[in-house]
N, C-alpha and C positions, 0 to 999 in steps of 0.2 A: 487441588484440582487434579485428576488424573490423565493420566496421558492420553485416552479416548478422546476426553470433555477438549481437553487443551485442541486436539485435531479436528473436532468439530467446529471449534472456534476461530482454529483458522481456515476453514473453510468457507466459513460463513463468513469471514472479514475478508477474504480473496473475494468474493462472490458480491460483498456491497463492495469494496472497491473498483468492481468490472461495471456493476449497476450508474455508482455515482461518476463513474470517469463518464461513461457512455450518457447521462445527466448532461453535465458540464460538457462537454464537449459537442454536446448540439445544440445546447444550448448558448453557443459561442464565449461561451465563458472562462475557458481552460481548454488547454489542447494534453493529449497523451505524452507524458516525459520520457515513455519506453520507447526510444526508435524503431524496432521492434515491434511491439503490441501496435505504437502508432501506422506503422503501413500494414498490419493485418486490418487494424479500423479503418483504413482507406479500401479495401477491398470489401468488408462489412460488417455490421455487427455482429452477424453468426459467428462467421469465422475468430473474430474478434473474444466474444464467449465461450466457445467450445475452445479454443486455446487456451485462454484463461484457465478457463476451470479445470479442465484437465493439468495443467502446471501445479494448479494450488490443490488440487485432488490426487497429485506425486505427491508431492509435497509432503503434505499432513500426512498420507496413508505410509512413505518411509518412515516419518518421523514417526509416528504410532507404531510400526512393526519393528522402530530398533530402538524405541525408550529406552531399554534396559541398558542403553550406552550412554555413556556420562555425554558422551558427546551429542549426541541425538537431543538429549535433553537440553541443552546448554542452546543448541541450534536452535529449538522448540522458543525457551525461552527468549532468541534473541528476535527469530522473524515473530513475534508474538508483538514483542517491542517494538519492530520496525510498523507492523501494523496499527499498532496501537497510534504509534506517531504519523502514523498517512489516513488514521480517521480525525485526528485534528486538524491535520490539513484539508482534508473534505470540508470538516464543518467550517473550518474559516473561509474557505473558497464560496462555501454559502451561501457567511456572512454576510462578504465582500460582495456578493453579489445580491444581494439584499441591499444595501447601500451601505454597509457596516465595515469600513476601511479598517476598523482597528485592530480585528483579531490579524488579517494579511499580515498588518506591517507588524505584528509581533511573530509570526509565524517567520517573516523573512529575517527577521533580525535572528533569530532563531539558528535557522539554515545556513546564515553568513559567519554564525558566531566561529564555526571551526577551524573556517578558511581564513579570521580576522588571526584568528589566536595563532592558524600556522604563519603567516606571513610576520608574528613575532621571531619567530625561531628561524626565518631564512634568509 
């Protein structure tokens, strides 16, 4: 995939992320995790979306104009990933709200696993 296609992509995953938060979140089913985003969405949606988007529209349009650095790439690759895993969490949030408990608690078990595994090591 090229590095255009890759910035369009995450644009578009910024942009259903802002959609489904803005979903759930009036729909009393989930609140906004960004403290941040969350008191822009207390003043409005607009404001809420034009932030948004503009953030995820830096974003991809640096990561697009500095491909050609390992490191752009490497960054591309990683919030790609981090996206990838906050549309699983949408769709379990859902689930869950569909009445379907199971993908949540595998989703939390998930989120905890890091914080179990450091608390080996401290």
């Amino acid at each position: 995939m090229g590095a255009l296609a890759k910035s369009l992509l995450l644009f578009v995953l910024n942009w259903l992320d802002a959609q489904l938060t803005l979903l759930w979140v009036h729909s009393n089913i989930a609140t906004e995790g960004n403290g941040l985003m969350g008191q822009l969405l207390k003043v409005g949606d607009a404001p809420f979306m034009l932030v948004k988007l503009l953030v995820g529209a830096f974003a991809a349009y640096t990561l697009y104009r500095c491909s050609h650095m390992p490191l752009a790439r490497r960054g591309m690759r990683l919030v790609l990933t981090i996206y990838a895993a906050l549309m699983l969490v949408h769709a379990a949030t859902g689930m869950s709200a569909l009445g379907w408990s199971q993908p949540l608690a595998a989703v939390n078990y998930m989120t905890n696993l890091p914080y179990a595994l450091l608390t080996l090591f401290s």
